[in-house]
DRENNUMAR-952429 format. One record per residue: residue number from 1; residue in one letter; x, z, y of N, C-alpha, C, O in turn. Coordinates in nm, 3 decimals. Example, Ala and Ser with C-alpha at 12.3 -4.5 7.8 and 13.67 -1.06 7.14 Angstrom:
REM residues 2
@pos = 1 code = a n_X = 1.319 n_Z = 0.780 n_Y = -0.569 ca_X = 1.230 ca_Z = 0.780 ca_Y = -0.450 c_X = 1.320 c_Z = 0.780 c_Y = -0.330 o_X = 1.424 o_Z = 0.846 o_Y = -0.332
@pos = 2 code = s n_X = 1.285 n_Z = 0.708 n_Y = -0.225 ca_X = 1.367 ca_Z = 0.714 ca_Y = -0.106 c_X = 1.290 c_Z = 0.787 c_Y = 0.003 o_X = 1.341 o_Z = 0.804 o_Y = 0.114
//
This chain:
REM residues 77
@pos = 1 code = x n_X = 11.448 n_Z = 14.820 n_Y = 8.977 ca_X = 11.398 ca_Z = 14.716 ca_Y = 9.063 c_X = 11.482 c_Z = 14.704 c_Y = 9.191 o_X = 11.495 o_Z = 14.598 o_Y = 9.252
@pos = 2 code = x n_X = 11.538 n_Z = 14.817 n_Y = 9.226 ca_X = 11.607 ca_Z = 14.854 ca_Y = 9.352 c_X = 11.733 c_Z = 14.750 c_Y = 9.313 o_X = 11.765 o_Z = 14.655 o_Y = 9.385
@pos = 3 code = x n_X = 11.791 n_Z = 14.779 n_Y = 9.201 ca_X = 11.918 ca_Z = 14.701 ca_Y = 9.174 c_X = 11.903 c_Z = 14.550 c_Y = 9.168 o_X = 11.985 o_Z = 14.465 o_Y = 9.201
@pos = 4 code = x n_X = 11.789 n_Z = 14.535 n_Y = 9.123 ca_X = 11.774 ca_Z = 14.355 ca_Y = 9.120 c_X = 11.756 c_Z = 14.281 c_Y = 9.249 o_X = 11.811 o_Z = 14.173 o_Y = 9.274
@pos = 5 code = x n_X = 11.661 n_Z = 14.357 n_Y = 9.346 ca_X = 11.686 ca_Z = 14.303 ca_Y = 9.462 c_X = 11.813 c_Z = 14.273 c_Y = 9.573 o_X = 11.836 o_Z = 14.182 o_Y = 9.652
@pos = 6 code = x n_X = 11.902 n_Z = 14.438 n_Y = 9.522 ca_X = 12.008 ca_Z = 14.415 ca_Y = 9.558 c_X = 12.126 c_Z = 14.287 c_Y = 9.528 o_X = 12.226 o_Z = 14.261 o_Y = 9.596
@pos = 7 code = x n_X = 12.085 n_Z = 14.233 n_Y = 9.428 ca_X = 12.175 ca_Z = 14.177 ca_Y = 9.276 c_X = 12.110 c_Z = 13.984 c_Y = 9.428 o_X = 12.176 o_Z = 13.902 o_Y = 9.491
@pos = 8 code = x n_X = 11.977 n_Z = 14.009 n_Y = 9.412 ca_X = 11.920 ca_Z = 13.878 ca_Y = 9.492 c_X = 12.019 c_Z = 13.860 c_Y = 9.620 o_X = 12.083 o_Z = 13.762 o_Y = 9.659
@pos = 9 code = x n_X = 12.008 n_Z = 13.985 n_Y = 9.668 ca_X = 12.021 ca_Z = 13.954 ca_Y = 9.865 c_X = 12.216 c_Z = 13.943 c_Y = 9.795 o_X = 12.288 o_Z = 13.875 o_Y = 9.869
@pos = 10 code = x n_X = 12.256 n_Z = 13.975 n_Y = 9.726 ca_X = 12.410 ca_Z = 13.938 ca_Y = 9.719 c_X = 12.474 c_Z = 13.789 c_Y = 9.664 o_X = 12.578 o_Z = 13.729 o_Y = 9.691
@pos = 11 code = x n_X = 12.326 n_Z = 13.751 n_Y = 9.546 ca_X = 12.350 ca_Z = 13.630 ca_Y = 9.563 c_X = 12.288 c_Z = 13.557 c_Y = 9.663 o_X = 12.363 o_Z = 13.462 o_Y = 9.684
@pos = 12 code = x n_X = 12.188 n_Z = 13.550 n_Y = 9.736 ca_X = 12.148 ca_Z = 13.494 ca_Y = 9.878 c_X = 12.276 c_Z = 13.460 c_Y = 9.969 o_X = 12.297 o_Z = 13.358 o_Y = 10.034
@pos = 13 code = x n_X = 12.345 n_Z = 13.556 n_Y = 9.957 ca_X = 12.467 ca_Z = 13.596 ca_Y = 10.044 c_X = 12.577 c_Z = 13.503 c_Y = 9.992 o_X = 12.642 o_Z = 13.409 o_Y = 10.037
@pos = 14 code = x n_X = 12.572 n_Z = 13.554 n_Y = 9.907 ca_X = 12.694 ca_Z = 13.457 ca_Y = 9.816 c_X = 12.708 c_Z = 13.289 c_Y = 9.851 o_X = 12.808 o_Z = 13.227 o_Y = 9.889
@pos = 15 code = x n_X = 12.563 n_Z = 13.238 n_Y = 9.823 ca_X = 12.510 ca_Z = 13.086 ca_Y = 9.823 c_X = 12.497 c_Z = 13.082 c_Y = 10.035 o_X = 12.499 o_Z = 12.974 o_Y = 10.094
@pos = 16 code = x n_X = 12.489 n_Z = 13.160 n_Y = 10.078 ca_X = 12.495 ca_Z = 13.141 ca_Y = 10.251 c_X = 12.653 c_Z = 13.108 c_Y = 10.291 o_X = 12.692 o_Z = 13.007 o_Y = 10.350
@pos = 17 code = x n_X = 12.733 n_Z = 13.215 n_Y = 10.246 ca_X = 12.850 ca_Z = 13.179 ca_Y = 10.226 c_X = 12.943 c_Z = 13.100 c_Y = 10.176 o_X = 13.060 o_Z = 13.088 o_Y = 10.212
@pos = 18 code = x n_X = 12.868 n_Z = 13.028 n_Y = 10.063 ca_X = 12.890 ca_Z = 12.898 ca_Y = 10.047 c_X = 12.929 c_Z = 12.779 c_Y = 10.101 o_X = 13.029 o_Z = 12.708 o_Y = 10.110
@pos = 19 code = x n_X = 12.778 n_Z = 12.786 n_Y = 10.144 ca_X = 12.726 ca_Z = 12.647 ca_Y = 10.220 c_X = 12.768 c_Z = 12.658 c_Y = 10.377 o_X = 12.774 o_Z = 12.555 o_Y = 10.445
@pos = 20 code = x n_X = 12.802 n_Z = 12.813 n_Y = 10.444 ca_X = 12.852 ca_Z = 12.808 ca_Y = 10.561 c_X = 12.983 c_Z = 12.724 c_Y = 10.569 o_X = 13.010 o_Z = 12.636 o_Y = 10.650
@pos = 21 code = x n_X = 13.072 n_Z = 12.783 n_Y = 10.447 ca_X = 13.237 ca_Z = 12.700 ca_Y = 10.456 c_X = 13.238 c_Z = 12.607 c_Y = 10.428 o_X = 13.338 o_Z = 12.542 o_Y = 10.457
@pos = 22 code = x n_X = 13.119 n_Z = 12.535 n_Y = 10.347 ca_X = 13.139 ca_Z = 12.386 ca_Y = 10.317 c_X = 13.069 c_Z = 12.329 c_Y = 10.490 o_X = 13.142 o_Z = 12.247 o_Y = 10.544
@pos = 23 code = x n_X = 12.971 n_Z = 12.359 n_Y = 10.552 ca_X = 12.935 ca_Z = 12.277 ca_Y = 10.696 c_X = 13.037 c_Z = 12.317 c_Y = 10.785 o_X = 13.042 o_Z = 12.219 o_Y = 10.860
@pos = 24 code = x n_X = 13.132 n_Z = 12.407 n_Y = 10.831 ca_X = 13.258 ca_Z = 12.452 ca_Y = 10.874 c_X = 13.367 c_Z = 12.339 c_Y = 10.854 o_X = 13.425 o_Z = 12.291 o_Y = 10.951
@pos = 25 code = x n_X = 13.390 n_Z = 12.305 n_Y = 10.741 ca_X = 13.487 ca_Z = 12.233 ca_Y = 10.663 c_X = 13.429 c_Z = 12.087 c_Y = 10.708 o_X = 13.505 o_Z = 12.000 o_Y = 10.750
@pos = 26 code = x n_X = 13.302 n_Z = 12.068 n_Y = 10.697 ca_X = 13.239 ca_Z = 11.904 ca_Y = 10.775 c_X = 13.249 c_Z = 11.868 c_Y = 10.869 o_X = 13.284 o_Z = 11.758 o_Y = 10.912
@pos = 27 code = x n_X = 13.199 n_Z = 12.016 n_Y = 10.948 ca_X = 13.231 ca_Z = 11.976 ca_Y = 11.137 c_X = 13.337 c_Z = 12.022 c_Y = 11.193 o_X = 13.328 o_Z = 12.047 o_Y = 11.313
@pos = 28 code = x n_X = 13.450 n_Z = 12.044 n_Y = 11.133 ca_X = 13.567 ca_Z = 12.078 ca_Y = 11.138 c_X = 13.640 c_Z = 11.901 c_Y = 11.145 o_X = 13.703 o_Z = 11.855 o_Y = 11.240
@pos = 29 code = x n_X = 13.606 n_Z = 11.831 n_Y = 11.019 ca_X = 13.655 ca_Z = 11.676 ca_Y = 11.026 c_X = 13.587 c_Z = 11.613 c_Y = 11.111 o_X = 13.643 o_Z = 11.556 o_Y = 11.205
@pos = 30 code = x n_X = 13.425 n_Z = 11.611 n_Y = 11.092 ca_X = 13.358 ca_Z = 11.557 ca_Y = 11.205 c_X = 13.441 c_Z = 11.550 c_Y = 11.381 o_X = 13.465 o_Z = 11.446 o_Y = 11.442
@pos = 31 code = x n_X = 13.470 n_Z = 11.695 n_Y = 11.432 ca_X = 13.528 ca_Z = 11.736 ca_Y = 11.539 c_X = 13.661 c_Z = 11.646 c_Y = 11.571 o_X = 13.684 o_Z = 11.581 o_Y = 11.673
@pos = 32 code = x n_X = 13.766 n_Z = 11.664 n_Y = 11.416 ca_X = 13.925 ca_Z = 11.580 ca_Y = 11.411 c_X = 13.848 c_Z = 11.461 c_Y = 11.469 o_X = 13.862 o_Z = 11.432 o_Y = 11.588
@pos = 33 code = x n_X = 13.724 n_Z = 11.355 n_Y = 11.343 ca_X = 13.770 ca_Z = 11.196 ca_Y = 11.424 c_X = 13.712 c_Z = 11.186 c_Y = 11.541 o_X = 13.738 o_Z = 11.075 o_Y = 11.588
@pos = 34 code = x n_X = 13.643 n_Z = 11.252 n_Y = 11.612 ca_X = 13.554 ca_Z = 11.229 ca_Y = 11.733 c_X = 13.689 c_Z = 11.252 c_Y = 11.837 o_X = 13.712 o_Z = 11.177 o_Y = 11.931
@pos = 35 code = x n_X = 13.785 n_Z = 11.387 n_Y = 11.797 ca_X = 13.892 ca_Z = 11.401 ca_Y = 11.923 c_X = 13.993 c_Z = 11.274 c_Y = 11.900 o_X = 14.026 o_Z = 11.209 o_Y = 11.999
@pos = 36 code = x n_X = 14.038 n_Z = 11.240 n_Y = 11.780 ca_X = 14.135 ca_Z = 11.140 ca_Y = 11.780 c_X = 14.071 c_Z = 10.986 c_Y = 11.844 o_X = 14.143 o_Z = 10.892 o_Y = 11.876
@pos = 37 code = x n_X = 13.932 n_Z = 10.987 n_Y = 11.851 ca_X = 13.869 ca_Z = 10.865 ca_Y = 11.879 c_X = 13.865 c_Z = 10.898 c_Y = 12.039 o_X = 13.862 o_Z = 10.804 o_Y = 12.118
@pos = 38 code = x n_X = 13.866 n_Z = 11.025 n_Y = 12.083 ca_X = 13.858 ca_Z = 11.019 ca_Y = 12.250 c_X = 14.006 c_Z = 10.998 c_Y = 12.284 o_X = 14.032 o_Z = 10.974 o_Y = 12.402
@pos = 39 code = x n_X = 14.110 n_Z = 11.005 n_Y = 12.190 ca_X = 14.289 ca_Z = 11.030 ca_Y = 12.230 c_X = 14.296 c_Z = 10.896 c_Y = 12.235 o_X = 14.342 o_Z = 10.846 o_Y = 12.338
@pos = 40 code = x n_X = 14.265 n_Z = 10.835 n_Y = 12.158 ca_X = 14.238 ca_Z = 10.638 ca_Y = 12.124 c_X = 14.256 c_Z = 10.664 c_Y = 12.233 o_X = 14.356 o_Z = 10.696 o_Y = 12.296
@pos = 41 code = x n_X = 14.101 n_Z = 10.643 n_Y = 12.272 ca_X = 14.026 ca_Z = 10.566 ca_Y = 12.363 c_X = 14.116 c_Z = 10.626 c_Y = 12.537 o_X = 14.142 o_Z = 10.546 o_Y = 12.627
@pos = 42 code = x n_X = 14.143 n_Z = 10.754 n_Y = 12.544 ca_X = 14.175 ca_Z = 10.768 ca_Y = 12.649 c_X = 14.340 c_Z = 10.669 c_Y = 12.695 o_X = 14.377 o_Z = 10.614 o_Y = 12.799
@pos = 43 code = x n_X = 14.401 n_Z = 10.687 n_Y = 12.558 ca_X = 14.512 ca_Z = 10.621 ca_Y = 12.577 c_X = 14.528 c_Z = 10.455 c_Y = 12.580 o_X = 14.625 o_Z = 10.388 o_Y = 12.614
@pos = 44 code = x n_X = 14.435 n_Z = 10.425 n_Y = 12.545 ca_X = 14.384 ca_Z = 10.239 ca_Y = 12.559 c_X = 14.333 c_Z = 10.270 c_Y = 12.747 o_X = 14.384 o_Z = 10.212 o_Y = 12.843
@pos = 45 code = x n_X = 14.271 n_Z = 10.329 n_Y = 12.750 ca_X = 14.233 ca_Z = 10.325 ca_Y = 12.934 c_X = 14.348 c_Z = 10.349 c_Y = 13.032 o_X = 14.352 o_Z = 10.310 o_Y = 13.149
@pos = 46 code = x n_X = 14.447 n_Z = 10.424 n_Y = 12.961 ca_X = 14.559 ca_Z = 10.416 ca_Y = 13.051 c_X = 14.673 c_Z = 10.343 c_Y = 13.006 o_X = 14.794 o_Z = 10.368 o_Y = 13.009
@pos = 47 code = x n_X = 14.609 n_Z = 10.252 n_Y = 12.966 ca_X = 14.756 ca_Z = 10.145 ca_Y = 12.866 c_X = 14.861 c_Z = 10.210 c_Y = 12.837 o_X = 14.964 o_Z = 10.186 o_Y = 12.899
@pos = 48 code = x n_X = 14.856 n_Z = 10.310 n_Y = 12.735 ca_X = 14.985 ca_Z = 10.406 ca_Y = 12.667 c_X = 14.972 c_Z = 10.273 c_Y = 12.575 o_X = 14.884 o_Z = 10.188 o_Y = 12.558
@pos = 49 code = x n_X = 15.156 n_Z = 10.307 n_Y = 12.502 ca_X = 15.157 ca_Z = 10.209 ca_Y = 12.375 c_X = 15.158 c_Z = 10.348 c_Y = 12.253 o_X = 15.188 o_Z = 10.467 o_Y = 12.255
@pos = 50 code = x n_X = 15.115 n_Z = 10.265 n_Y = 12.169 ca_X = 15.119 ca_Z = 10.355 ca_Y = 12.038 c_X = 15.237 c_Z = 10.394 c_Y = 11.906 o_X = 15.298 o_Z = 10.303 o_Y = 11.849
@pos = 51 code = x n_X = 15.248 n_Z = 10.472 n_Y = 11.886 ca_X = 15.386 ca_Z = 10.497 ca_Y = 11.729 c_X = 15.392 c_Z = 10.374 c_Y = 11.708 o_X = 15.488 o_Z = 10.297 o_Y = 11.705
@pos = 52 code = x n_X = 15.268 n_Z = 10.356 n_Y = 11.693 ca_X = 15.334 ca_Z = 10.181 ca_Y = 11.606 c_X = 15.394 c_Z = 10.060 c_Y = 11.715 o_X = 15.497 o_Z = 9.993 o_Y = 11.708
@pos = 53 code = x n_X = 15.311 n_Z = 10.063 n_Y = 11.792 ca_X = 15.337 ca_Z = 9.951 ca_Y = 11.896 c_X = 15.513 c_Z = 9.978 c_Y = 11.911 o_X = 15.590 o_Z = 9.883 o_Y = 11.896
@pos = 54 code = x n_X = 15.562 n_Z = 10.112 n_Y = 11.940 ca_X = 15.682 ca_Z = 10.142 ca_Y = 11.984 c_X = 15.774 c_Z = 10.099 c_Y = 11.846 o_X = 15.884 o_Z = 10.048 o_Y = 11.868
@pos = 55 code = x n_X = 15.741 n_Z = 10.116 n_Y = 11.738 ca_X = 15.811 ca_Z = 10.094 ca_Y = 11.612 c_X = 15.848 c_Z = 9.957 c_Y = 11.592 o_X = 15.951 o_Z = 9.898 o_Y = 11.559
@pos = 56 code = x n_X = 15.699 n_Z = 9.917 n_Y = 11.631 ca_X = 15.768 ca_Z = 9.735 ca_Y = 11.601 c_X = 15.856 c_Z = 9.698 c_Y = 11.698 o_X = 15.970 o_Z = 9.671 o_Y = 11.658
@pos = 57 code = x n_X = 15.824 n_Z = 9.683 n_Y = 11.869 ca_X = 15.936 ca_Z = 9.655 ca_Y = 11.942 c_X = 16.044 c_Z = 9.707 c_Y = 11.902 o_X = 16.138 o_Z = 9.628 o_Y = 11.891
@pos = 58 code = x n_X = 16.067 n_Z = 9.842 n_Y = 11.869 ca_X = 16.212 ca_Z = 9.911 ca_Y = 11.826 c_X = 16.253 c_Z = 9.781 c_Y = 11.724 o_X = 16.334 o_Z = 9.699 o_Y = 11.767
@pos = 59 code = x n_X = 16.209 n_Z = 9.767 n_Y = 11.616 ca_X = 16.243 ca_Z = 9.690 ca_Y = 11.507 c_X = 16.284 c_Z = 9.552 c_Y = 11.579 o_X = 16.399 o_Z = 9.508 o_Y = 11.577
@pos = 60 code = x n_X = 16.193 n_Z = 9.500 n_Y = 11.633 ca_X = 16.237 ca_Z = 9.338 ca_Y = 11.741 c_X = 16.368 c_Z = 9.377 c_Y = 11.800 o_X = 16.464 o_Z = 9.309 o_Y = 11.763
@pos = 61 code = x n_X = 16.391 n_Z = 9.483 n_Y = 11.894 ca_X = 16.511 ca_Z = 9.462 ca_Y = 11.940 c_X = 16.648 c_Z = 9.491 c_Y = 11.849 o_X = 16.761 o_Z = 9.447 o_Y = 11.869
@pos = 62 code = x n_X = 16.603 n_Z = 9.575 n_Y = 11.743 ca_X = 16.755 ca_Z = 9.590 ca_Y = 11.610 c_X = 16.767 c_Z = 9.465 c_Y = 11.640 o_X = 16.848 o_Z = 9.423 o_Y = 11.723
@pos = 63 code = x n_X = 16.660 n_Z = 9.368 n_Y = 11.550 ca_X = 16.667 ca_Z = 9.228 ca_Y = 11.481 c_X = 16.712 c_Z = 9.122 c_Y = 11.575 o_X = 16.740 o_Z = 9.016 o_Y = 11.519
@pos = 64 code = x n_X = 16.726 n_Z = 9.124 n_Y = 11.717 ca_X = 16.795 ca_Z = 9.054 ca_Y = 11.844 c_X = 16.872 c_Z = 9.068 c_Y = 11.884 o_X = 16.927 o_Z = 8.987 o_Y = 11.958
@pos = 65 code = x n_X = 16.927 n_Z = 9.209 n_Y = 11.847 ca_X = 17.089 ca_Z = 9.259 ca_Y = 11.883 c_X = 17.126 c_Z = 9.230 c_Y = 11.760 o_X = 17.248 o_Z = 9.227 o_Y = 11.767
@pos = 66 code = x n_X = 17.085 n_Z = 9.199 n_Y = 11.613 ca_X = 17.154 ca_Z = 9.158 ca_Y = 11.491 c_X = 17.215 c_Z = 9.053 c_Y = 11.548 o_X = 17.333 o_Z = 9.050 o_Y = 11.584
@pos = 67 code = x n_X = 17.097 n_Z = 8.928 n_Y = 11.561 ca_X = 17.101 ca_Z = 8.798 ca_Y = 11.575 c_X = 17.243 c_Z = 8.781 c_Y = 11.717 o_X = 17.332 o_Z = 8.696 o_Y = 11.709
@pos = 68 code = x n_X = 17.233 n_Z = 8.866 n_Y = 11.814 ca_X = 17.308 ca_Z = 8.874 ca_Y = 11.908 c_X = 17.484 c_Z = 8.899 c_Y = 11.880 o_X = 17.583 o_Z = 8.873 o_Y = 11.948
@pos = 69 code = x n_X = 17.466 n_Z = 8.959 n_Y = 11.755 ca_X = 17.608 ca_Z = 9.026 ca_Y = 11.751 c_X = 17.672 c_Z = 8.860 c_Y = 11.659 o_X = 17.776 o_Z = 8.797 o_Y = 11.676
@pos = 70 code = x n_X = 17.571 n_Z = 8.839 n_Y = 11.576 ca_X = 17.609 ca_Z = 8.729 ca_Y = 11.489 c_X = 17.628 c_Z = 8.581 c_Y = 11.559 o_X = 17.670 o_Z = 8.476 o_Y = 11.511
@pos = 71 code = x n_X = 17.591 n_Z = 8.606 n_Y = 11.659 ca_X = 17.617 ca_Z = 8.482 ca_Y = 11.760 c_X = 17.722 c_Z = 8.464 c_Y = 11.833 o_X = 17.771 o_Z = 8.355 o_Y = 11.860
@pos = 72 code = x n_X = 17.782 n_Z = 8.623 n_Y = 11.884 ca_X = 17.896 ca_Z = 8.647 ca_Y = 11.911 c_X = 18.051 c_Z = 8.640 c_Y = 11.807 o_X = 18.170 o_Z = 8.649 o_Y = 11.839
@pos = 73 code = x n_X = 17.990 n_Z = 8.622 n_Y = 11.682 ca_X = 18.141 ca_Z = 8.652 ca_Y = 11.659 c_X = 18.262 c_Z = 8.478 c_Y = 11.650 o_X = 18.229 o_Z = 8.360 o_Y = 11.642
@pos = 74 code = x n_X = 18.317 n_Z = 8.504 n_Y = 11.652 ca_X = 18.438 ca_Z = 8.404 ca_Y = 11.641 c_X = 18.364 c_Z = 8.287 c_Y = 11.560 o_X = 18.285 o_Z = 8.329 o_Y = 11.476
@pos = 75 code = x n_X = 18.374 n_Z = 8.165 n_Y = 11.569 ca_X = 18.384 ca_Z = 8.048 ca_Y = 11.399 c_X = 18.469 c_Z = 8.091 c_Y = 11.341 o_X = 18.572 o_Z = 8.147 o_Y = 11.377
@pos = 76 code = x n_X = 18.418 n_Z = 8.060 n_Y = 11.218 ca_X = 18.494 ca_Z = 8.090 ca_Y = 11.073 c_X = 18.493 c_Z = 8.200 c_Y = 11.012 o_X = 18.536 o_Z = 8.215 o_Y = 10.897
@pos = 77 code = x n_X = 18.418 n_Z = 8.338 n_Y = 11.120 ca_X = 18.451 ca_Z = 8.470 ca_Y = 11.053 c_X = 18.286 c_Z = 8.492 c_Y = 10.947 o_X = 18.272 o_Z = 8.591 o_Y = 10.876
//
């Protein structure tokens, strides 16, 4: 009888340990979008631009110094 109870409280244990790493693993993501939603938000309040915002201007100015170089060259070339 001694062994079966033991056999219980290890699976008790087992199934606690479980379910601890799976709510760990939830409020672990929970935690990620709540901080990336305060990084947003803090960086919209201090008008930072974003990866992307910076990517596209980068891309606008290639595509104006293209247009720029092609405006420059000689007729006929």
């Amino acid at each position: 009888m001694a062994a079966r109870g033991s056999e219980r409280v290890a699976d008790v244990l087992e199934e606690l340990l479980v379910e601890l790493s799976g709510r760990l693993r939830g409020g672990r993501a929970r935690f990620s979008e709540q901080g990336g939603a305060l990084v947003r938000a803090i960086a919209d309040e201090l008008n930072l631009v974003t990866r992307d915002d910076l990517d596209e201007l980068e891309l606008r100015v290639a595509q104006l110094e293209h247009r720029l170089r092609l405006l420059e060259l000689p007729p006929g070339e």
